[in-house]
C-alpha positions as CSV (number, residue, x, y, z in Angstrom):
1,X,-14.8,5.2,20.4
2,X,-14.1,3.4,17.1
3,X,-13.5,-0.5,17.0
4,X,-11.5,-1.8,14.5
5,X,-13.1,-4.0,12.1
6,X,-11.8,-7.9,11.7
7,X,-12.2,-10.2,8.4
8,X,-10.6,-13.4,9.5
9,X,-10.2,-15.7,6.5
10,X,-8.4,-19.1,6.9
11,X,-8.6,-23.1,7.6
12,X,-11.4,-24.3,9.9
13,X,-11.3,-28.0,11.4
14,X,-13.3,-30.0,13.6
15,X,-11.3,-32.0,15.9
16,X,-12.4,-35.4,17.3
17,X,-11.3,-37.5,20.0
18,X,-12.6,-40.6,21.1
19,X,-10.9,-42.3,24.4
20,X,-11.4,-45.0,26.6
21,X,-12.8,-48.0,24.7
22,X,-11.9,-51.6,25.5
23,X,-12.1,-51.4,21.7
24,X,-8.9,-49.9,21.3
25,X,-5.9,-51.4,19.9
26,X,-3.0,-49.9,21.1
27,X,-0.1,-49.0,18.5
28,X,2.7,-47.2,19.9
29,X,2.9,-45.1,22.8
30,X,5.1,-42.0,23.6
31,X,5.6,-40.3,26.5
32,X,2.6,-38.1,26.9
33,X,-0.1,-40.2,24.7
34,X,-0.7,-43.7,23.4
35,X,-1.5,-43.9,19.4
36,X,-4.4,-46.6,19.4
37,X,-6.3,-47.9,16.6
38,X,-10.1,-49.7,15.7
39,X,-11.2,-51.9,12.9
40,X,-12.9,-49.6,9.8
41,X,-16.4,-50.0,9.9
42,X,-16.8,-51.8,13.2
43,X,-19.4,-50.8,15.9
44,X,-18.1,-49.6,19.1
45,X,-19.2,-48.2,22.4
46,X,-16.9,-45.0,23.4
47,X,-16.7,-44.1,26.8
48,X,-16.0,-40.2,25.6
49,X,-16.2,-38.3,23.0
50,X,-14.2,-34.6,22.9
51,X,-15.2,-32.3,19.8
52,X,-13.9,-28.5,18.9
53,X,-12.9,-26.4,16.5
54,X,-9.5,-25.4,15.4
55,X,-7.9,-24.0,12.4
56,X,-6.4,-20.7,11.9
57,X,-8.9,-18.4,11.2
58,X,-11.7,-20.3,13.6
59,X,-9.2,-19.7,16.3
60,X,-8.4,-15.8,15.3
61,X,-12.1,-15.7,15.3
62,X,-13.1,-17.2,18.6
63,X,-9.8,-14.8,20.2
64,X,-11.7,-11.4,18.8
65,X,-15.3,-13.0,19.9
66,X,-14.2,-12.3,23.3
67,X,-13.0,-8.1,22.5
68,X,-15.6,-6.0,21.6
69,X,-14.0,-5.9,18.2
70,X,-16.4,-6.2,15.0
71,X,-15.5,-9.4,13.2
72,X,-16.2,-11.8,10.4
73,X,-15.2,-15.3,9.6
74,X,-15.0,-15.8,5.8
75,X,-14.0,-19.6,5.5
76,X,-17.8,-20.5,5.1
77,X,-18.8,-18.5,2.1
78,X,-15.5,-18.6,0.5
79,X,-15.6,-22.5,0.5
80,X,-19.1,-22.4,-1.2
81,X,-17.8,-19.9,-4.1
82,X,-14.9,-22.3,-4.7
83,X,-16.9,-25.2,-4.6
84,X,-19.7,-23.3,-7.1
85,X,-16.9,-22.9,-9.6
86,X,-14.7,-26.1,-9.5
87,X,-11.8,-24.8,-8.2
């Protein structure tokens, strides 16, 4: 049988969260998170620290890395060529 073959081109991000630092000043809160802020440049211990990746095409890509499904993610080398020619 015949896969189907996947480009996925598109936005990629890397997501950080940092929670549970006496540190923290708190902002504002809503009701399912608080919006809390630190001074620029200061040194503080973080209790946790949450990365991943996001982004269209990062999470088209990481659906069709569970299939069987032959697939590429462009955003890498397509960034470097736009870079490589001041675009």
């Amino acid at each position: 049988m015949n896969l189907p073959k996947i480009l996925s081109i598109g936005a990629a991000t890397q997501d950080v969260f940092l929670s549970n630092s006496p540190e923290f000043r708190l902002i504002s809160t809503a009701e399912n998170q608080d919006v809390v802020e630190f001074q620029l440049g200061s040194k503080i211990d973080i209790q946790n620290i949450d990365i991943s990746s996001g982004g269209g095409a990062t999470n088209a890509a990481t659906t069709f890395c569970e299939t069987r499904f032959d697939f590429k993610f462009l955003w890498v080398w397509l960034e470097r060529i736009l870079r490589a020619n001041k675009f």
